[in-house]
N, C-alpha and C positions, 0 to 999 in steps of 0.2 A: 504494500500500500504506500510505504512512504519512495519507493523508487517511482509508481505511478505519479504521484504527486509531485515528485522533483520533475519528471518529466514535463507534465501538465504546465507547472508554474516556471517552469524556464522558457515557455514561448511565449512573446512578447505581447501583452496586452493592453489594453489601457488601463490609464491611471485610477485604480479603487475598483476595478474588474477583478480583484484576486478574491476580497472578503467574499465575493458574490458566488465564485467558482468553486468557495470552500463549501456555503453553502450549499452549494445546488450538485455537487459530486454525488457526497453520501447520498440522497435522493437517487440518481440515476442508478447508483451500485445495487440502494435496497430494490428496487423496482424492475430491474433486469434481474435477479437472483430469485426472485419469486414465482411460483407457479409448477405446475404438475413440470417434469419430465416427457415431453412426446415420442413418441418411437414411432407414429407415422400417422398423417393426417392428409386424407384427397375426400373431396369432392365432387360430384359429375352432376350435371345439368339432365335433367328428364326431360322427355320429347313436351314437347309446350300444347299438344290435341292430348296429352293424357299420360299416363305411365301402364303401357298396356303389360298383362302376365307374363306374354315373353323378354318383354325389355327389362332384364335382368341387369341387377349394376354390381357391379366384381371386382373386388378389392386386392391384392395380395401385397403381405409386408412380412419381413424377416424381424423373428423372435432369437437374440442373441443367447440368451438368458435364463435358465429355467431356473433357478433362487429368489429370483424379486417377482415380485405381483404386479397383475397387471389389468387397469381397467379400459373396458370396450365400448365406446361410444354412436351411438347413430346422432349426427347430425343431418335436422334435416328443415329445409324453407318450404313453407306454405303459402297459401294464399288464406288473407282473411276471409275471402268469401268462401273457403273448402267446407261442405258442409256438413262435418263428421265431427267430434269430441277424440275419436279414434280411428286407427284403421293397423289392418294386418298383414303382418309381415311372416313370410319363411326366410330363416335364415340358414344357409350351407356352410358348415367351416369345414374346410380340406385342410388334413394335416399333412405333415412332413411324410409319413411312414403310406401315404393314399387310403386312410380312414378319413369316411365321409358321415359327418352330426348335419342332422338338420330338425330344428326349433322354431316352432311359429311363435312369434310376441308379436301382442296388441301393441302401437304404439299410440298412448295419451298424450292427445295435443291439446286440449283443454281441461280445466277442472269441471267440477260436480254441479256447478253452476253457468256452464259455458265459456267462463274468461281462458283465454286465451295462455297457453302455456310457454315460457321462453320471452323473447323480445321482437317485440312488436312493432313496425314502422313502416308507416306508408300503407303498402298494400300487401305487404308480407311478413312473417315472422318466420324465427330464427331459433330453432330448441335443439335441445342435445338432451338425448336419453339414454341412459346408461341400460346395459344390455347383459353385462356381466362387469363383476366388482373385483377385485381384490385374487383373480385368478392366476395360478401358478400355469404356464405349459410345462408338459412333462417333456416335450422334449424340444429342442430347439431347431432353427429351420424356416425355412419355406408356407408361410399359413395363406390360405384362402378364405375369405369371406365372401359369397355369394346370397345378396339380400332380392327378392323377389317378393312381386307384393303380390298379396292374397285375400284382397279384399270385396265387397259384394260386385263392385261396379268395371267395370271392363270397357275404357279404359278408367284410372282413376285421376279424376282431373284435379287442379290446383296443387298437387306436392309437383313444385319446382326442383329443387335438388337433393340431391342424400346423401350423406357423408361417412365417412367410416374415420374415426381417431381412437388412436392406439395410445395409453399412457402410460409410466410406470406409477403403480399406484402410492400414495402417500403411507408413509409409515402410523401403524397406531399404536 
């Protein structure tokens, strides 16, 4: 810290810009240092007439690690006007070893009273639902997630995007 700091304050600034740099350092350091760990975050854009059964969206990201835990994310944008509280999902995870899991989850975009879940603007919102928590893989590798949606309507309009993020999970 004190070499960064020699660095910082040997290039020439103006006069009374130094107290202001000490200031505002420690800010940037705490605020870059915070936040989950990611191991892999994409997003892909669904067709804009609807996200039909077979337009399937397919993720794959490498798990280093099998000692630290690890939580799974669907992000995903909607349209305010989507007119569901929920809708369902199949998900495929391909492992390293060609073992194939597949789980359907509801995914709740609203509460018990309609409001809206996640963040909200404009004409679309913004949520992230965790899918699984605090998961060990047993072995590391190569993972596939294949999320396909499985919901009453065909195609199913308003979900814009879907997301898949991979984190390492926070110690408890």
């Amino acid at each position: 810290m004190r070499q960064l700091a020699q660095i910082i304050f040997s290039i020439p600034t103006p006069k009374g810009s130094g107290r202001w740099l000490m200031a505002f350092l420690p800010l940037c350091l705490l605020l870059t240092g915070c936040g989950p760990e990611i191991l892999f975050e994409r997003t892909q854009e669904l067709p804009t007439g609807g996200w039909a059964y077979q337009d399937s969206v397919a993720f794959e990201f490498s798990v280093p690690d099998t000692v630290r835990k690890y939580d799974l994310l669907l992000n995903v944008t909607h349209d305010q006007s989507f007119p569901y509280q929920n809708f369902y999902v199949n998900i495929h995870t391909d492992f390293p070893n060609g073992r194939r899991t597949t789980q359907r989850v509801s995914l709740q975009l609203a509460g018990d009273f309609g409001a809206w879940l996640g963040d909200c603007g404009g004409t679309s919102c913004d949520l992230q639902i965790p899918v699984l928590s605090n998961a060990r893989f047993a072995q590391s590798g190569t993972f596939g997630v294949v999320v396909e949606q499985y919901s009453r309507d065909e195609p199913l309009v308003g979900v814009r995007e879907l997301g898949l993020r991979v984190e390492v999970a926070e110690e408890q």
